[in-house]
N, C-alpha and C positions, 0 to 999 in steps of 0.2 A: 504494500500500500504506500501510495506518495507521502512526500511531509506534509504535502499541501495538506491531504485530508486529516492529517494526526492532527494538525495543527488547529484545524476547522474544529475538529471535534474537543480538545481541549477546548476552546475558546468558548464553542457552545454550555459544554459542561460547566464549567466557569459563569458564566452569565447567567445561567438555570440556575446555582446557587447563590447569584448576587440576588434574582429577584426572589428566590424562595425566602431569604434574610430579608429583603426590601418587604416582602408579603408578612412575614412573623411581627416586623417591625412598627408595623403600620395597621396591624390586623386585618390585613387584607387578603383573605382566600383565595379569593379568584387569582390573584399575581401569586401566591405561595403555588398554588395550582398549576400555574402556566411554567413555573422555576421547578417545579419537579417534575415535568411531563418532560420540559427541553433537557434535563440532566439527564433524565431517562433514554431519552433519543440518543444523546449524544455518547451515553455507555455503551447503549447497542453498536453506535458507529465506530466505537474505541473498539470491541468484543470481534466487531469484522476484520478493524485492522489489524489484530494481534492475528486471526484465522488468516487473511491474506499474506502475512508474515511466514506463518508457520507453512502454509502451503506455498513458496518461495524458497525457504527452507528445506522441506522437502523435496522440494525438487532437485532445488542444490545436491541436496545427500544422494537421493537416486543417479545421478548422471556421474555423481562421484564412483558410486558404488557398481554403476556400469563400465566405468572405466579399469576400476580395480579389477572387473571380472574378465575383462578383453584383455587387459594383460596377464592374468594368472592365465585364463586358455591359453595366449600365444607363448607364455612362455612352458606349460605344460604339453604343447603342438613341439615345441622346439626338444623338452626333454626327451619326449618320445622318437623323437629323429632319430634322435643320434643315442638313444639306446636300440631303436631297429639295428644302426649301422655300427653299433657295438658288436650285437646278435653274429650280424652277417660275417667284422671281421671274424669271431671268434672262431667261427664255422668255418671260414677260409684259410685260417692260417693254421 
């Protein structure tokens, strides 16, 4: 996930609790209301970015862990060569 949006959603979050405090302050529901729906939103948007993180991450790992696998086959392809042509001197000489 971009900074742009980490950034978005921190700010949101933030604001939802200035006006939730502006709503306790003032006794006003309706604004306490509106400051815990947008902190609400703005978790769910945090809760995506860490998920888009992780799945980023993952992938990472995955293409890692393909790479690790193409080099242990080639280099398991290469062992097995030249134990054939071990095989074969043995036989020939």
């Amino acid at each position: 996930m971009g900074i742009g949006d980490k950034i978005q959603h921190a700010a949101e979050e933030l604001t939802g609790r200035v006006k939730q405090a502006a709503g306790s302050l003032t006794d006003n529901r309706e604004l306490k209301a509106k400051g815990e729906a947008q902190e609400a939103k703005a978790n769910l948007g945090q809760a995506g970015d860490r998920v888009a993180d992780a799945g980023d991450e993952m992938g990472q790992a995955t293409a890692e862990v393909k790479d690790d696998l193409a080099n242990a086959a080639d280099s398991v392809k290469e062992d097995a060569g030249q134990a054939v042509e071990d095989v074969k001197d043995a036989f020939r000489g």
